[in-house]
N, C-alpha and C positions, 0 to 999 in steps of 0.2 A: 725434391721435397723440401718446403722451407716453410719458415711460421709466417704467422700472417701481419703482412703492414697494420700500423694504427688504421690507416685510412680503411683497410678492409675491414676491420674489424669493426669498425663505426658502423659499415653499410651492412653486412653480415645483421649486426644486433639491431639495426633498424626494422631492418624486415624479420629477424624473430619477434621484437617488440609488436608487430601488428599483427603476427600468429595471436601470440601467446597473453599479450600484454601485464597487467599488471604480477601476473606469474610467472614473469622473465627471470627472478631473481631466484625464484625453487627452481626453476628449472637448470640455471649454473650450480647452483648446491649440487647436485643431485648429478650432473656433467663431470664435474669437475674435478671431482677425485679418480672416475676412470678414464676419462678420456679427454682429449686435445684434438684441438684444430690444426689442419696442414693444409698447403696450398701445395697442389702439385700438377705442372701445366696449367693455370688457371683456374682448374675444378679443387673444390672447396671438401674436404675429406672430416669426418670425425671418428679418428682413429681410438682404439684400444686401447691402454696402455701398459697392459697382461698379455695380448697379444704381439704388438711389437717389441717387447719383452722378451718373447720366447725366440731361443736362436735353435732350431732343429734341423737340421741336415735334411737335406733333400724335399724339406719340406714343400707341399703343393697347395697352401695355402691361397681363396681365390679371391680374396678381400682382407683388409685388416681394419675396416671401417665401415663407416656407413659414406655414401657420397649426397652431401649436400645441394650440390649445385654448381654451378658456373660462372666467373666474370665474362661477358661477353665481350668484352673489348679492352687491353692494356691500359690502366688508370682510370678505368670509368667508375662511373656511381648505376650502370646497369649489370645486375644480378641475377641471373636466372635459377631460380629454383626449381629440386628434383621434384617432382610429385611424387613421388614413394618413398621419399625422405618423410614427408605429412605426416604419416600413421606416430610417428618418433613422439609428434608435440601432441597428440592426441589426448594423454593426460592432465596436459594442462592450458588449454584450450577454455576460453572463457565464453566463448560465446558455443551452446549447444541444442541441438534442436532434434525432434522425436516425430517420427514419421508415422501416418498410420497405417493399419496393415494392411486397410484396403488399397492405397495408393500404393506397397511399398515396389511390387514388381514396374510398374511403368515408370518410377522413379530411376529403378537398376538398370531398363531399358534406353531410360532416355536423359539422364545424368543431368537430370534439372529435377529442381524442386521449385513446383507453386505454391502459394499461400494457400490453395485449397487441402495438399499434401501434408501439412505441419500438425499433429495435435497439441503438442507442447513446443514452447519455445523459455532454455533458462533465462539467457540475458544476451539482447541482440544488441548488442554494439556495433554501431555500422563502420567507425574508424578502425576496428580491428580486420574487416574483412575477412575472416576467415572462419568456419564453423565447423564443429565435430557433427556428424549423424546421425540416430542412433535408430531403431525401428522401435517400436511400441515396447514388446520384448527388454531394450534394452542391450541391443545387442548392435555392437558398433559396426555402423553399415561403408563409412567412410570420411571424407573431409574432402572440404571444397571453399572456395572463397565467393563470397557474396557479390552477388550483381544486383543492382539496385537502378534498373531501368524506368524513366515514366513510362514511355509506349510500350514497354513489355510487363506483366509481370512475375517475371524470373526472379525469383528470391536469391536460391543459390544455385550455383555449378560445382556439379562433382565431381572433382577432378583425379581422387584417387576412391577405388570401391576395393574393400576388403576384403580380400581372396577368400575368407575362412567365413563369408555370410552364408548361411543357406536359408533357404525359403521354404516355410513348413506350406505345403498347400491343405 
């Protein structure tokens, strides 16, 4: 376990930077008093810092972070991110979009959203790629990054769905 080079650290905050965008900077506030970044084996960790703190005997603790994602290759500038890291930036997410009820089951079916499926949209920013979901309700359905095909029209892909939705029928 070791901290993280300049160079990762640029790439890392790159691709928060198109999550999150201009709310990158609440989002370190808000980071950075509990927790830190580690690099261990290549995978990118955001540990606790009340949890690795604590020294308990015998303890069977099965995480001390969250895991971010991966360098794929020694010195690269390719980064793979977790999908169930997502849910994390969800708060602060700038581009977010509101699904209607009629569409929202074939949405959860088939983890694409069309222009027909959107009632609301706040602010679509297409260089952030990334969008929060939410149903009509208001009830966060997941997050995905935007595909913005001519021959298709696939809005967005969802790439993480939120375990805790349920579907009033």
């Amino acid at each position: 376990m070791r901290t993280l080079y300049k160079s990762e650290i640029k790439i890392l905050f790159k691709i928060f930077f198109n999550i999150m965008g201009i709310n990158l900077k609440e989002f370190l506030k808000k980071i950075k008093k509990r927790f830190f970044l580690r690099n261990v084996n290549k995978q990118i960790f955001l540990f606790d810092k009340s949890l690795l703190n604590i020294n308990i005997k015998d303890a069977k603790i099965i995480t001390l972070g969250i895991y971010i994602g991966k360098f794929i290759k020694k010195h690269t500038k390719n980064f793979k991110i977790n999908y169930f890291c997502l849910n994390l930036f969800t708060n602060f997410g700038l581009n977010k979009v509101w699904i209607k009820k009629s569409s929202l089951k074939n949405v959860l079916s088939r983890f694409m959203i069309y222009e027909r499926d959107i009632s609301l949209i706040s602010k679509l920013d297409i260089n952030l790629r990334f969008a929060i979901v939410y149903s009509e309700e208001g009830l966060l359905v997941g997050c995905g990054f935007i595909i913005m095909k001519k021959h298709k029209k696939n809005l967005i892909k969802v790439n993480f769905i939120n375990l805790f939705c349920h579907i009033k029928s």
